[in-house]
N, C-alpha and C positions, 0 to 999 in steps of 0.2 A: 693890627696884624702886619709884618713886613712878610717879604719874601726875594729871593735872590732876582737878579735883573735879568731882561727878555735878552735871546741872543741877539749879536751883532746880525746884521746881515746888508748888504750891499749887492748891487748890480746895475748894468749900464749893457745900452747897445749902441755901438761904434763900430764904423768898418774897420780899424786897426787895430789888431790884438794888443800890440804895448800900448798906443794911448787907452784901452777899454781896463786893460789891466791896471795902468795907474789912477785910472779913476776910479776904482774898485778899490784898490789899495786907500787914496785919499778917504774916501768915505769909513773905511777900517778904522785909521787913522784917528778921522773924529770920532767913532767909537769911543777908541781908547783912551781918549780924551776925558772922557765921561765916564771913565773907569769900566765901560765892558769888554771884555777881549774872551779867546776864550783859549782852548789844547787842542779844538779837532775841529778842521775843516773841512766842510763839503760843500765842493767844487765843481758847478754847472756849467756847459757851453754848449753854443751850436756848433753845425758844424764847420762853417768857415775857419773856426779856430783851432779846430781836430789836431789839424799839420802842427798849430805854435804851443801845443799840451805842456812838452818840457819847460820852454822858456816862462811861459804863464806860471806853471807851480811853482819855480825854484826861486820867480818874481816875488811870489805871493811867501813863500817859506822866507826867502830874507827878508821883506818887508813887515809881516805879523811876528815874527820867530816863534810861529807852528810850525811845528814839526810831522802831525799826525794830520795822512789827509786821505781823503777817498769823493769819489765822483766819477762822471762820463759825461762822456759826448751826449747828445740827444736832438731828437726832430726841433723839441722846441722847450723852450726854458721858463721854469711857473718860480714865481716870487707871491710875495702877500699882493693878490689882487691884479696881478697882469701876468698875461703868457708874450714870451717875446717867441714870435714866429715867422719866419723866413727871413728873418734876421740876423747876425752877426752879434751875439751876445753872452754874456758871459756873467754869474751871478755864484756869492759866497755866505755861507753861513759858519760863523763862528762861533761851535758848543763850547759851554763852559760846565765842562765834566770833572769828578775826580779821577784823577789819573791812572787810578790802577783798576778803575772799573771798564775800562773799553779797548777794544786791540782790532788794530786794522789787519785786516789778512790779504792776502792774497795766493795763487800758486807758488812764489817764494818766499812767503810767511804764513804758515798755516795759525790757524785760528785755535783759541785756547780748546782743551779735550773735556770734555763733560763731566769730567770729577775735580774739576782745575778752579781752586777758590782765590778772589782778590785779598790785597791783605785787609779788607774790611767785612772779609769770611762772608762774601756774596760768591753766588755761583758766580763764575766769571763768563761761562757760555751760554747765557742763556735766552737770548733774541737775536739776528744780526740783519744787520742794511745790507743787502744784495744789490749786486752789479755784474750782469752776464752778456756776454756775446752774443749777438745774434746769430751765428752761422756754427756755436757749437752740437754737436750730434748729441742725441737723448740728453736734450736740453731737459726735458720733465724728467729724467731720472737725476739729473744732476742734483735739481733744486729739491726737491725730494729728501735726496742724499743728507743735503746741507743741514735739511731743517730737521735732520734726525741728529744733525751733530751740537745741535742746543738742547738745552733742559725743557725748553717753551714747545717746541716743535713749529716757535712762530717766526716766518722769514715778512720780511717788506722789502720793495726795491723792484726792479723794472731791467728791459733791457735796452743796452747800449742802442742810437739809432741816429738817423742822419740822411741825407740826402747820396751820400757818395764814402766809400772806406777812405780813413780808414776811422773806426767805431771803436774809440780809446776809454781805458776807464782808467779812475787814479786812485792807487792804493801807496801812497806815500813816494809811489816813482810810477812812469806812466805805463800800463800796459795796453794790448789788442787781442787778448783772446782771453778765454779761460774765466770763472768767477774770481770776483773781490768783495770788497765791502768794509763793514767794523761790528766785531760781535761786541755786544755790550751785556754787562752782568747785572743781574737784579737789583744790584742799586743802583742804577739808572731807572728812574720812574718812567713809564711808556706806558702809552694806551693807544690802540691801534683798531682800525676798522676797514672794511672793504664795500664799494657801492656798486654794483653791476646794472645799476637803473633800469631793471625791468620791475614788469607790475604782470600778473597771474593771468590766465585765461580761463583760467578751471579750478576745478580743486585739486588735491593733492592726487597723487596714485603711488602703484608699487609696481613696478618691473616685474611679471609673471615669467616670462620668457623671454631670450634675447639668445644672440650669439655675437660676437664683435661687435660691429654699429650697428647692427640691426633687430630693432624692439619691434618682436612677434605679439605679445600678450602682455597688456595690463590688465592689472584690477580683471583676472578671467579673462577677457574680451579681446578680440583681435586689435592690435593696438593702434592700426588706421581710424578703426569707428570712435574710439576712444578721442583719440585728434581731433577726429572731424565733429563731435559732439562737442568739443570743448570751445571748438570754434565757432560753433554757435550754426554751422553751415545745414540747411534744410536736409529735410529726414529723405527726400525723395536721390538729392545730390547725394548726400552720405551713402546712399543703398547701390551707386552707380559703379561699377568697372571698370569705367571708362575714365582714364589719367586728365584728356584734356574736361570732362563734362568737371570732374573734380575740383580741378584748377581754375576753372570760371568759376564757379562755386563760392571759393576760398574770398573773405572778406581785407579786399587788396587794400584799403584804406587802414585798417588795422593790423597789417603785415608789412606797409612801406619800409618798416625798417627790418624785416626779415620775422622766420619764427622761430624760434628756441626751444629747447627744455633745460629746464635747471633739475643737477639728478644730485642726490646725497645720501650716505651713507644711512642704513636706518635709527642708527643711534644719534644721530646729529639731531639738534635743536629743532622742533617743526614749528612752522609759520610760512608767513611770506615775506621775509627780511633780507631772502637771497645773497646771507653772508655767508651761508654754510651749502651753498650750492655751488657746482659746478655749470657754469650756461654754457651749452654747445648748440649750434644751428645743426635744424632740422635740413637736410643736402637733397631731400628726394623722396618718393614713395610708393611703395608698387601696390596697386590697384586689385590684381587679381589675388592676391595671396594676404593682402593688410596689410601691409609690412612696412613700417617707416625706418628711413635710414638715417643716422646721425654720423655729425662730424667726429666723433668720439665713440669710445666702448661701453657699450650697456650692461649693467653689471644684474642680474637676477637678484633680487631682492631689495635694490635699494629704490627711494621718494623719486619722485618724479615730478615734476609740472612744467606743463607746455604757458610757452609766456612771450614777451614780445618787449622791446623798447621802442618810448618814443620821448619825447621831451618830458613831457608831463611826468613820467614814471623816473626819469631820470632824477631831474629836478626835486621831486618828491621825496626818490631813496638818498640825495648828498642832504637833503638835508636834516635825513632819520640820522642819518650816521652822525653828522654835527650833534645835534641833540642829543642823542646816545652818549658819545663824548664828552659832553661840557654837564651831564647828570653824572656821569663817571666820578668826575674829576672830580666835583662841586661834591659829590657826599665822601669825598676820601681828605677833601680839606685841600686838595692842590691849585696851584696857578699854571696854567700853560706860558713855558718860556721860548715855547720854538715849534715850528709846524715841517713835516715830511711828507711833500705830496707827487704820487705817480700815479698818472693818469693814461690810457690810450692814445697817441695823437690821431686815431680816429675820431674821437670821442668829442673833443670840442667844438670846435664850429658846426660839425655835423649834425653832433647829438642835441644840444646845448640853444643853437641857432645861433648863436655868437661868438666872436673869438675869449673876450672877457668872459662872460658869462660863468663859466664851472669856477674859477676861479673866485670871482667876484658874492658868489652863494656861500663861499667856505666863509670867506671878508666877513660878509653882512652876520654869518651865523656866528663866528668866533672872537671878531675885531678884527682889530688890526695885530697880531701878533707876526712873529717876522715868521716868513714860511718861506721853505725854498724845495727843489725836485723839479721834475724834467716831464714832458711824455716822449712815452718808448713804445718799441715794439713789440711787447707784452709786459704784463704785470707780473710781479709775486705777490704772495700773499698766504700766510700759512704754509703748507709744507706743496704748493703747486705754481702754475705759471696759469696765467688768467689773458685773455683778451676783452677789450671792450669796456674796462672796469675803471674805477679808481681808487687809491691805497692810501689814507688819510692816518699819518700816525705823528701825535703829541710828545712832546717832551713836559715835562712837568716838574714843579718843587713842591713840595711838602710846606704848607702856610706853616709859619711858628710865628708865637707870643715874644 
């Protein structure tokens, strides 16, 4: 069995954008050397080198003679197996796609229209790599928006982030506002997953009653008692009125990292896989009336479960998703040639207990295939914006004889 070769990819951290830049270039170089190069690159840094975005791309365009690019700035920059963080770095991945399957977009390139086929009569809209500002308004109706303007209804990609503005993304020339990316058409092979590393407290329920953020009634029952049973919290604490006896109560060891609920629609897939859930922290709760309030709107009729992250849960769901993924591939006959990964930069060190660590779990589960992506200040993933999570999406060939 052959199959086409892993993409290029290169990265280095140096305090000087032009020498990090040629040594980025160099390692290309050798690439190409060995025959892999590719049409479309994307383009990661910190933000030390935000300011030198133009000189860097036009570096990088004359040096590969790519033409097709997209990236941004970011907190911190993830390759196969390292995050480089509060450092000065700068990392490339070059796809080797056919040409008329992928179109970078941005606000002065719109992306192809939903009935818009490649000439190898593949949709042409049908997934795209997202790139968003942090400080745009109805940020969630945006990405919404977008993921309504693919066939997939599925978006990946993260936002723009950094220590200091300005938060640049690259869509073939450098922008600071607005979405970009590269919609790619169904013959691009993709396989995509989301891990919010939480683990369950309860069982499932259903939203009885709510208004805005605030769930009155699950499952019948007033929805504090609901909470507080799930937490395992004593029958006598449960029965109490009193905000502080409750919050003694509350099992702080198993809420160090906050508590949540994950809510989804009632037609989405049930389990505890938490890829089809939305998790928003639980902000508060009012004692005399039952009443828990959420960072988010409680929709009447849709799954519910109160849940919590910790390491263990985290650790556990990256590496369902790996596994998930390489069972995907493995019964479709594919090779993974390149890895997309966007993570929280809450999420690492924090989550994780290590800087390597989230990275190094993808490593041990996938190998070594070149991966490249950013953490930002929230994820996408499907047709919404996520916090807290990670967005682990494959590129792939087709094994042939």
């Amino acid at each position: 069995m052959i199959s086409s070769k892993p993409f290029a990819l290169a990265h280095v951290t140096h305090p000087d954008w032009n020498m990090a830049t040629e040594l980025v270039c160099a390692q290309l170089e050798g690439f190409s050397r060995q025959g892999i190069s590719g049409n479309l690159g994307l383009l990661y840094f910190s933000q030390p080198f935000a300011a030198f975005a133009q000189e860097i791309l036009e570096r990088l365009k004359q040096r590969t003679g790519v033409s097709e690019w997209a990236g941004s700035c970011a907190h911190s920059v993830a390759v196969t197996g390292v995050e480089y963080q509060s450092e000065p770095a700068l990392a490339v991945m070059l796809l080797d796609l056919p040409n008329d399957e992928f179109s970078v977009f941005s606000g002065v390139k719109r992306a192809p229209k939903l009935d818009a086929k490649t000439t190898g009569n593949h949709l042409a809209a049908f997934t795209a790599l997202v790139h968003a500002h942090p400080y745009l308004p109805d940020l969630n109706e945006l990405v919404s928006d977008m993921a309504g303007k693919t066939e997939s209804a599925y978006l990946f990609g993260g936002v723009s982030g950094g220590s200091a503005e300005p938060f640049v993304q690259i869509a073939n020339q450098v922008f600071d506002n607005g979405l970009s990316g590269v919609m790619f058409s169904n013959g691009v092979r993709m396989h995509s997953r989301l891990t919010q590393g939480c683990s369950p407290l309860g069982n499932e329920h259903i939203i009885s009653d709510a208004s805005e953020q605030y769930l009155r009634i699950i499952d019948g029952r007033p929805a504090l008692d609901v909470m507080l049973e799930d937490l395992g919290v004593a029958e006598n604490v449960r029965d109490s009125r009193d905000g502080q006896t409750i919050l003694r109560g509350l099992p702080g060891q198993r809420l160090r990292q906050g508590l949540m609920v994950g809510m989804a629609r009632p037609n989405t897939n049930r389990g505890f896989g938490f890829g089809d859930l939305a998790v928003r922290h639980v902000v508060g709760i009012d004692p005399q009336n039952r009443v828990v309030a959420l960072a988010d709107k409680a929709v009447i009729g849709d799954r519910l479960v109160f849940c919590t992250r910790d390491e263990a849960a985290a650790r556990k769901d990256l590496v369902r998703i790996c596994a998930e993924l390489k069972d995907e591939i493995d019964s479709l006959g594919e090779k993974i040639r390149g890895a997309h990964w966007v993570s929280c930069v809450a999420r690492s060190g924090l989550l994780f207990g290590g800087q390597q660590t989230e990275l190094s779990i993808i490593q041990e589960q996938l190998g070594d295939v070149p991966l490249v992506g950013f953490y930002a200040n929230g994820e996408i993933a499907r047709d919404r914006l996520f916090g807290y999570t990670g967005v682990l999406t494959l590129f792939t060939e087709k094994l042939v004889d």
